[in-house]
Structures are given as structure tokens and as C-alpha cells.
PyMOL Python script that loads the backbone (N, CA, C, O; Angstrom):
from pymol import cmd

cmd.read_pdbstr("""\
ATOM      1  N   UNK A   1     110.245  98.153  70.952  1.00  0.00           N
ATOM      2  CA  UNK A   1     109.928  99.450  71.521  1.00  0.00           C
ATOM      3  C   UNK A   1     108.852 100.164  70.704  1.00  0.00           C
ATOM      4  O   UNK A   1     107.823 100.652  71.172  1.00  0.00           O
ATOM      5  N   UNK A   2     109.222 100.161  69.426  1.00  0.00           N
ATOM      6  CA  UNK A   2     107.612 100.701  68.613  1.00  0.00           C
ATOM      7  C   UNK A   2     106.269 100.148  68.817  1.00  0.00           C
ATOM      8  O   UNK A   2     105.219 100.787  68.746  1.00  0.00           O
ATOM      9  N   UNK A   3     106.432  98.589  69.144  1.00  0.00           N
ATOM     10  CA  UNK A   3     105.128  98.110  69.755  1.00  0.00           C
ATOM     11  C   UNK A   3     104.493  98.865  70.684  1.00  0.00           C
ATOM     12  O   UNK A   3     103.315  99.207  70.578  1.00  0.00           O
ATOM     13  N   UNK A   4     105.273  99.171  71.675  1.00  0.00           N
ATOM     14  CA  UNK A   4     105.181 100.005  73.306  1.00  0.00           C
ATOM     15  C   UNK A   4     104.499 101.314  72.985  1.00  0.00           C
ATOM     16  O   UNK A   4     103.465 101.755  73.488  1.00  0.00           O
ATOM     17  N   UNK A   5     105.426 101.969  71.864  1.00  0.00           N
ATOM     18  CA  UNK A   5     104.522 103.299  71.803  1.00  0.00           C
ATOM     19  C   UNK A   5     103.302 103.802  70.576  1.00  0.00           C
ATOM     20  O   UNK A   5     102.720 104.886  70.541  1.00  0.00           O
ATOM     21  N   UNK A   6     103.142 102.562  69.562  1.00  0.00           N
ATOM     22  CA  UNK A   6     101.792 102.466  69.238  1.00  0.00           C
ATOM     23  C   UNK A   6     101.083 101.901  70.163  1.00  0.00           C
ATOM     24  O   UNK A   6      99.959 102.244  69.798  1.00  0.00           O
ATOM     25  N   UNK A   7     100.935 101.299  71.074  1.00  0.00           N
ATOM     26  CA  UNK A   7     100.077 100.670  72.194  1.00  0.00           C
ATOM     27  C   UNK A   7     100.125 101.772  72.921  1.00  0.00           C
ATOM     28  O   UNK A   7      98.912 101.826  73.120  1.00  0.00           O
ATOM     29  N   UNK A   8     100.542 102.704  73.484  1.00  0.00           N
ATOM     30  CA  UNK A   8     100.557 104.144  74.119  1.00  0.00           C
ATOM     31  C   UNK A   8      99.636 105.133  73.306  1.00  0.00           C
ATOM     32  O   UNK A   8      98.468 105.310  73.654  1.00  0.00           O
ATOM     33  N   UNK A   9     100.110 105.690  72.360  1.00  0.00           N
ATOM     34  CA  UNK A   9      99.666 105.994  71.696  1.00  0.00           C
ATOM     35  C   UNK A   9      98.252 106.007  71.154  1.00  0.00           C
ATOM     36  O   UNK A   9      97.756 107.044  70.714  1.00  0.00           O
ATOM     37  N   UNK A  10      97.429 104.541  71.194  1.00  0.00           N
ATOM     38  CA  UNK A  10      96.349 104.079  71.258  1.00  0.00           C
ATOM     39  C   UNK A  10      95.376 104.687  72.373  1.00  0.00           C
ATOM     40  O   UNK A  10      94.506 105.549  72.245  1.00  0.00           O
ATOM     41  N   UNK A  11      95.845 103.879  73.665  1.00  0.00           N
ATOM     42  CA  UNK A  11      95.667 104.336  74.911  1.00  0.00           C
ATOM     43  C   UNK A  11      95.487 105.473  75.049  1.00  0.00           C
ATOM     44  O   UNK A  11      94.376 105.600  75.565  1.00  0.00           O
ATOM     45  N   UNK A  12      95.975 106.485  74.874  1.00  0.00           N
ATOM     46  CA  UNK A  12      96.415 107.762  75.322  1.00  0.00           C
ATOM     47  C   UNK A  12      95.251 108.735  73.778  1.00  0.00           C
ATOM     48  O   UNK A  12      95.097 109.956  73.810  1.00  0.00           O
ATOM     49  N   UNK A  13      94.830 108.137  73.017  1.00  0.00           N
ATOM     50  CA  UNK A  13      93.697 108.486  72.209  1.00  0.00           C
ATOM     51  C   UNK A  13      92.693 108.111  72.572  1.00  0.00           C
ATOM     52  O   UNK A  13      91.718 108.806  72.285  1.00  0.00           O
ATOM     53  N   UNK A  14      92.516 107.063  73.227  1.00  0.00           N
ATOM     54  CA  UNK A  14      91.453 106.875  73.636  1.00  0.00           C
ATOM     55  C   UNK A  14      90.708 107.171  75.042  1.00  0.00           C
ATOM     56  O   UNK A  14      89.610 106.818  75.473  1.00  0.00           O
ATOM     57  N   UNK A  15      91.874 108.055  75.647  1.00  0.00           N
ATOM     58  CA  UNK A  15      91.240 108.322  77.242  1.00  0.00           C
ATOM     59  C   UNK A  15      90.550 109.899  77.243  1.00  0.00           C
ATOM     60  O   UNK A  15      90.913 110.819  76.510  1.00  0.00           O
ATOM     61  N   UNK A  16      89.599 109.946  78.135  1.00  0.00           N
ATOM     62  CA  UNK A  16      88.728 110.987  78.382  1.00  0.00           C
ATOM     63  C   UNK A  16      89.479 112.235  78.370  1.00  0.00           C
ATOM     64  O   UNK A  16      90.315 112.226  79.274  1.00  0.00           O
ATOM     65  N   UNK A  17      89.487 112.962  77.903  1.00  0.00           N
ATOM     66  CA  UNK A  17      90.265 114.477  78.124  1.00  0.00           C
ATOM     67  C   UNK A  17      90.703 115.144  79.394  1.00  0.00           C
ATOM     68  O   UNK A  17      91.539 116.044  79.475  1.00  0.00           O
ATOM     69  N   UNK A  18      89.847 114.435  80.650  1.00  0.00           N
ATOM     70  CA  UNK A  18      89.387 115.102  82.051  1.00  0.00           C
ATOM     71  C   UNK A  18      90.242 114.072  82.951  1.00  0.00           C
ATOM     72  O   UNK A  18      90.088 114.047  84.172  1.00  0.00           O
ATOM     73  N   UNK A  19      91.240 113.143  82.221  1.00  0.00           N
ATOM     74  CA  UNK A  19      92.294 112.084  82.451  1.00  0.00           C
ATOM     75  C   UNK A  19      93.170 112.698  82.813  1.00  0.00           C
ATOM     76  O   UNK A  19      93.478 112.992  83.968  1.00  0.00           O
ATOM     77  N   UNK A  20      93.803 113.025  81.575  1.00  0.00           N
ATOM     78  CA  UNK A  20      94.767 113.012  80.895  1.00  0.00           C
ATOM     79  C   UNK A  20      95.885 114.193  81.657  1.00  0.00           C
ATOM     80  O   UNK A  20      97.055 114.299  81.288  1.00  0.00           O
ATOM     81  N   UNK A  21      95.345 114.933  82.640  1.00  0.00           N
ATOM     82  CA  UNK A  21      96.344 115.693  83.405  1.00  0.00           C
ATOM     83  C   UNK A  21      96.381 115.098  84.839  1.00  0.00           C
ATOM     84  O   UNK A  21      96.689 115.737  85.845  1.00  0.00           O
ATOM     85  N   UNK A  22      96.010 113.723  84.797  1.00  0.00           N
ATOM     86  CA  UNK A  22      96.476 112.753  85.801  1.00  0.00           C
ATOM     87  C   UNK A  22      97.415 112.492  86.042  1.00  0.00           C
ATOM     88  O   UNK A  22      98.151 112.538  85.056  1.00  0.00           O
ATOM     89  N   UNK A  23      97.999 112.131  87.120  1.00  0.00           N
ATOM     90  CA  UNK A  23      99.824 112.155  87.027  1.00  0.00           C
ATOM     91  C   UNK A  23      99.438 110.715  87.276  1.00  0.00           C
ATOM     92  O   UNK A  23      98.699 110.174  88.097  1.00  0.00           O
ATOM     93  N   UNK A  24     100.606 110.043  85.741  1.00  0.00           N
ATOM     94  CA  UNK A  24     100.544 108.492  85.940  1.00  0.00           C
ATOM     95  C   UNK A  24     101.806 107.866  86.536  1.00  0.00           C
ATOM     96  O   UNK A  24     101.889 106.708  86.944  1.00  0.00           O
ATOM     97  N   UNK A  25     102.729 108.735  86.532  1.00  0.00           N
ATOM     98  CA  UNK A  25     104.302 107.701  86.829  1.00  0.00           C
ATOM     99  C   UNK A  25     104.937 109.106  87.481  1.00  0.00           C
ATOM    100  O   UNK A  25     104.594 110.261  87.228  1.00  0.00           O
ATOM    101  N   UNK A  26     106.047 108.601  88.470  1.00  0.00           N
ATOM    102  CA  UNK A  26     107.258 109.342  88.807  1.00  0.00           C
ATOM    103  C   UNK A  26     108.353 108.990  88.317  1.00  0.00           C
ATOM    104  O   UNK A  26     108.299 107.787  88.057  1.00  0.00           O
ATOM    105  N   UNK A  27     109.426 109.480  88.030  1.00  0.00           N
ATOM    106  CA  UNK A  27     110.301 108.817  87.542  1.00  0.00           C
ATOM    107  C   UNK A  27     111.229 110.017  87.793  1.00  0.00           C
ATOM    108  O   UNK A  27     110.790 111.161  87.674  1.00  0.00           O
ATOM    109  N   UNK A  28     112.598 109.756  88.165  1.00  0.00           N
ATOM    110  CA  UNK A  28     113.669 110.621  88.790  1.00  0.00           C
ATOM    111  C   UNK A  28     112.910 112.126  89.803  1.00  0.00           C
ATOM    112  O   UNK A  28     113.105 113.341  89.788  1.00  0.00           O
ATOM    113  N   UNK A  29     112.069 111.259  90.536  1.00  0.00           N
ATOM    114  CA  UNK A  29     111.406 112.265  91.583  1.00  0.00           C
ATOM    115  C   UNK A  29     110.981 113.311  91.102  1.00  0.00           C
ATOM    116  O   UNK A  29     111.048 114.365  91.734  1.00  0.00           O
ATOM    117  N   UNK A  30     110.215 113.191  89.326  1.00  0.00           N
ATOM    118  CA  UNK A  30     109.091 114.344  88.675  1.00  0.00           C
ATOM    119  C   UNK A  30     108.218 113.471  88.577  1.00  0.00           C
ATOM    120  O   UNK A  30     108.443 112.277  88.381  1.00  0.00           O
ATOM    121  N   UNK A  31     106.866 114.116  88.737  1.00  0.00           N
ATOM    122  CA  UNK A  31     105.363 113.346  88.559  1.00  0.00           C
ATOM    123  C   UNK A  31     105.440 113.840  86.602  1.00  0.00           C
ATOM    124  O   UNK A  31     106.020 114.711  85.952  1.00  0.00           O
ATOM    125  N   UNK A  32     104.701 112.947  86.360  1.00  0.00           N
ATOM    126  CA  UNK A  32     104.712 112.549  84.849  1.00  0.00           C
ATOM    127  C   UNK A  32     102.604 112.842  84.823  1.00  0.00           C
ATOM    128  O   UNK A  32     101.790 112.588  85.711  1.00  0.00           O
ATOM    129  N   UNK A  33     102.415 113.362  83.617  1.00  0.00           N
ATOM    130  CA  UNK A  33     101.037 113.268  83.457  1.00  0.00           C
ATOM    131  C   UNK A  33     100.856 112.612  82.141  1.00  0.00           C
ATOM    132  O   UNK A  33     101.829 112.440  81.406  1.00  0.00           O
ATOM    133  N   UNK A  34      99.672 112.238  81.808  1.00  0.00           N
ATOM    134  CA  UNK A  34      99.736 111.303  80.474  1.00  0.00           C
ATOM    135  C   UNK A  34      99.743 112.360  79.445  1.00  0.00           C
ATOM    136  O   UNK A  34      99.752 111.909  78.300  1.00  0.00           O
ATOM    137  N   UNK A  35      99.742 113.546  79.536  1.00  0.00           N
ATOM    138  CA  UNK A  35      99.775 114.403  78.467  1.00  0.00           C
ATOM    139  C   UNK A  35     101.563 114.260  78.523  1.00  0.00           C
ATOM    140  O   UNK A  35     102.212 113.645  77.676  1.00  0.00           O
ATOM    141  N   UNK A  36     102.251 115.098  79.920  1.00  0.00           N
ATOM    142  CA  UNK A  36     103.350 114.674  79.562  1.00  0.00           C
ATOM    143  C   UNK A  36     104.161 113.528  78.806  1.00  0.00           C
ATOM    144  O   UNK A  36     104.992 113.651  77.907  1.00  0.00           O
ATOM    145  N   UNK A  37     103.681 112.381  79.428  1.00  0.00           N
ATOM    146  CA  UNK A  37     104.257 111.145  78.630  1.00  0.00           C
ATOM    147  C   UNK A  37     103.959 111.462  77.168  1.00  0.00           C
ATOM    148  O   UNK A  37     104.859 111.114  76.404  1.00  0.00           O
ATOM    149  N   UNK A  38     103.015 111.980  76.669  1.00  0.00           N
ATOM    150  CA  UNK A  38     102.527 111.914  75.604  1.00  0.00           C
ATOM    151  C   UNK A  38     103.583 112.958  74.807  1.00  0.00           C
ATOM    152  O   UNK A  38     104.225 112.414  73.908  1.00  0.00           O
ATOM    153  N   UNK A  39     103.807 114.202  74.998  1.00  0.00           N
ATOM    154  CA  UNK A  39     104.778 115.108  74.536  1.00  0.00           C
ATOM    155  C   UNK A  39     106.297 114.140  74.484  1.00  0.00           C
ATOM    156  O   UNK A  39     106.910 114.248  73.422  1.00  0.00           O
ATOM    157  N   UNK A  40     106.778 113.432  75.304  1.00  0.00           N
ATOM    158  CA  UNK A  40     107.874 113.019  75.211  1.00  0.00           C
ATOM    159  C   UNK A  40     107.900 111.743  74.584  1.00  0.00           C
ATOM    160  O   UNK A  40     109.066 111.455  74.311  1.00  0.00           O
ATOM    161  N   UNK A  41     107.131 110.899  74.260  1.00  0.00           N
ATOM    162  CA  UNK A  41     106.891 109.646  73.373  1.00  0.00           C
ATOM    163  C   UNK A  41     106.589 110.074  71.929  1.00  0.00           C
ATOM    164  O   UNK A  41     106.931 109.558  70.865  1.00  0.00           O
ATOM    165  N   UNK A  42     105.996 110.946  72.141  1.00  0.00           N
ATOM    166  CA  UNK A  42     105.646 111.588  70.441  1.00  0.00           C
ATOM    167  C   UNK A  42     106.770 112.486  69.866  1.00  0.00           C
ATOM    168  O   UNK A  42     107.060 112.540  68.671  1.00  0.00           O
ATOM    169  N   UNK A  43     107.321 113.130  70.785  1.00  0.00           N
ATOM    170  CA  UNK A  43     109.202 113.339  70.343  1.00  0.00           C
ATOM    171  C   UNK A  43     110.236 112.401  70.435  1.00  0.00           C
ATOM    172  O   UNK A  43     111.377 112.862  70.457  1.00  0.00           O
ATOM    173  N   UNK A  44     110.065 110.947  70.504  1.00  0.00           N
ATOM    174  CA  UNK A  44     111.201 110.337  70.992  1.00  0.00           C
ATOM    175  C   UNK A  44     112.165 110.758  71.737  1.00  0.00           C
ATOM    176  O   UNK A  44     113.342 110.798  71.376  1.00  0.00           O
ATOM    177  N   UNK A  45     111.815 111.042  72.634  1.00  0.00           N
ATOM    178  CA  UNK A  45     112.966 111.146  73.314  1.00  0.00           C
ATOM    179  C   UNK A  45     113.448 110.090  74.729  1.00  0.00           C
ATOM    180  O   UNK A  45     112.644 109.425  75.383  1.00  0.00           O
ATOM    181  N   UNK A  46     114.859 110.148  74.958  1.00  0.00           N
ATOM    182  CA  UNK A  46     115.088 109.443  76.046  1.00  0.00           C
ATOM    183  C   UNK A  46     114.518 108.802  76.860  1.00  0.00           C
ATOM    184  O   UNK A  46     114.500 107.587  77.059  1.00  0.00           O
ATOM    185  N   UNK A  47     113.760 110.090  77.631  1.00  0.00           N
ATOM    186  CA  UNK A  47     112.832 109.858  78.725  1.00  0.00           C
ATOM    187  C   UNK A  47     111.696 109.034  78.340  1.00  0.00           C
ATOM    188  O   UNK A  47     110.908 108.709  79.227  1.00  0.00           O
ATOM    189  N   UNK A  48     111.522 108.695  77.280  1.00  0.00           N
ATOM    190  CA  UNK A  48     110.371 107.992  76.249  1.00  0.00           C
ATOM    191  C   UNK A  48     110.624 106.669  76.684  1.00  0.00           C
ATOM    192  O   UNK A  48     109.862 105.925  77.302  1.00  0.00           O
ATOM    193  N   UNK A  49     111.647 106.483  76.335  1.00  0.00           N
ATOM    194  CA  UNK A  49     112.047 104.886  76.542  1.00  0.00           C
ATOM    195  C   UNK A  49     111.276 104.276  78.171  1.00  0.00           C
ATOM    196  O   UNK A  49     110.511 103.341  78.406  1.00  0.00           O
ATOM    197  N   UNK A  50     112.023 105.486  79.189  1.00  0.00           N
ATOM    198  CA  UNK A  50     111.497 104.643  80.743  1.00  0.00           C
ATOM    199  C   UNK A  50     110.154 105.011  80.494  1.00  0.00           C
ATOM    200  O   UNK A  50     109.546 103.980  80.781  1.00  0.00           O
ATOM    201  N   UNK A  51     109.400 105.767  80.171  1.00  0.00           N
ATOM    202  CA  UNK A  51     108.455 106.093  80.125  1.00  0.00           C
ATOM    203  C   UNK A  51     107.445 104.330  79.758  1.00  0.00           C
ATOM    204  O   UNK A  51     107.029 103.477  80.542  1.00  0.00           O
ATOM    205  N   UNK A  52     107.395 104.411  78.510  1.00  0.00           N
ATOM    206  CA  UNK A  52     107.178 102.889  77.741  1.00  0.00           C
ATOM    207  C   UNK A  52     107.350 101.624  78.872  1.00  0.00           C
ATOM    208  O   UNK A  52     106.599 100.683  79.132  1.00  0.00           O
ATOM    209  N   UNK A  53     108.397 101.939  79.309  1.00  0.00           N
ATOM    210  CA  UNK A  53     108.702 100.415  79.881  1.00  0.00           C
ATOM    211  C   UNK A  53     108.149 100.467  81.383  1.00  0.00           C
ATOM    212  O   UNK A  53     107.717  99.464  81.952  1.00  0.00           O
ATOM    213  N   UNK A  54     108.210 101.839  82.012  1.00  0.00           N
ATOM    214  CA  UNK A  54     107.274 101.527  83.469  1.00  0.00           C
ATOM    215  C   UNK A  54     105.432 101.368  83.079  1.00  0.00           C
ATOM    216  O   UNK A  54     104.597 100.670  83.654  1.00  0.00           O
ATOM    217  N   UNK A  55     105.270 102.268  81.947  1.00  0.00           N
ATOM    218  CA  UNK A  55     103.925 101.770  81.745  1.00  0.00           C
ATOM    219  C   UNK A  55     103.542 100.646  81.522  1.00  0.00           C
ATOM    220  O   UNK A  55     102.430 100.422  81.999  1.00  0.00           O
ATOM    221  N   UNK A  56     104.167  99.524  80.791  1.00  0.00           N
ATOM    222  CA  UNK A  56     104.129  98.564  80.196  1.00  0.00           C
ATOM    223  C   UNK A  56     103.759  97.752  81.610  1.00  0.00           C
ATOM    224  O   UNK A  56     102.610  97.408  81.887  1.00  0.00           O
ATOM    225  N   UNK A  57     104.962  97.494  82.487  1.00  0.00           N
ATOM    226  CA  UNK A  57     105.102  97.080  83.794  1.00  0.00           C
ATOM    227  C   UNK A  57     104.085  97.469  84.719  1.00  0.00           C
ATOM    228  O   UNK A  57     104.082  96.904  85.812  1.00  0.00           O
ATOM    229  N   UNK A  58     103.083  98.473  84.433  1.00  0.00           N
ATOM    230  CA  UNK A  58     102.271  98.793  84.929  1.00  0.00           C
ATOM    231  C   UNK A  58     100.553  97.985  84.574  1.00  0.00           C
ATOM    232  O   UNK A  58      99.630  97.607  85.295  1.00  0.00           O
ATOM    233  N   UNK A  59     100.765  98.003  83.308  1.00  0.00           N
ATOM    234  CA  UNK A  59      99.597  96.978  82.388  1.00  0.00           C
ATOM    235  C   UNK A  59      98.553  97.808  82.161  1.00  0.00           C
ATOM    236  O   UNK A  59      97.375  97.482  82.017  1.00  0.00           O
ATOM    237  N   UNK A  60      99.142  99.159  82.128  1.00  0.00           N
ATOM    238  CA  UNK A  60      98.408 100.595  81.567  1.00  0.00           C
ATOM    239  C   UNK A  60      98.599 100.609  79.927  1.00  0.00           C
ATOM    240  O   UNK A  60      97.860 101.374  79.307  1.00  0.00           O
ATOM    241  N   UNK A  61      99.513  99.838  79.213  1.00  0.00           N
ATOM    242  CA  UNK A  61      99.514 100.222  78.140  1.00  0.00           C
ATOM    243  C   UNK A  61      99.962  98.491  77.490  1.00  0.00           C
ATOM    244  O   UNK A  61     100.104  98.303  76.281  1.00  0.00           O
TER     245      UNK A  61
END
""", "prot")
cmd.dss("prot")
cmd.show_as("cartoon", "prot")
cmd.util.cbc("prot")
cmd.orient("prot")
């Protein structure tokens, strides 16, 4: 799982600023933006985990 969110992490430094309030994922019927993902991966939290693993599955990160 730390692999997942230094590889996020990466990603998510390296995208354009004018991105980043893109909504990338839904997940329990809320749109997610990569800033969001980003607040909740950089707190560990819960929601971090699905977060990681639909991106992954996605081949976004």
C-alpha cells in the first residue's frame, strides 16, 4: 500500500494545477477530485485505501 501512495503522490506532483479539480473517481456516490484524493491519502485515512486501489485499477497511478 505505501508503494500505491508514493506512486500517487508522484503523480499528483506532477499534474498541471488546472487538473487537479478534475473529478477522477466516484466512490460511495461522491465525485472525488485529485486534490480531494490528495487531502485524504496524505492523511491516511480509510477512504485512502479505496482511493489507491481504484486508481491503481485505473492505470492513473
Amino acid at each position: 500500500m505505501e508503494n500505491l501512495r508514493e506512486n500517487f503522490l508522484n503523480v499528483y506532483a506532477n499534474l498541471p494545477l488546472g487538473l487537479r479539480d478534475d473529478i477522477i473517481l466516484v466512490i460511495d456516490n461522491e465525485s472525488l477530485t485529485w486534490n480531494v484524493a490528495y487531502l485524504e491519502v496524505k492523511a491516511n485515512t480509510d477512504l485512502s485505501s479505496k482511493i489507491l486501489k481504484e486508481l491503481k485499477e485505473l492505470n492513473l497511478i
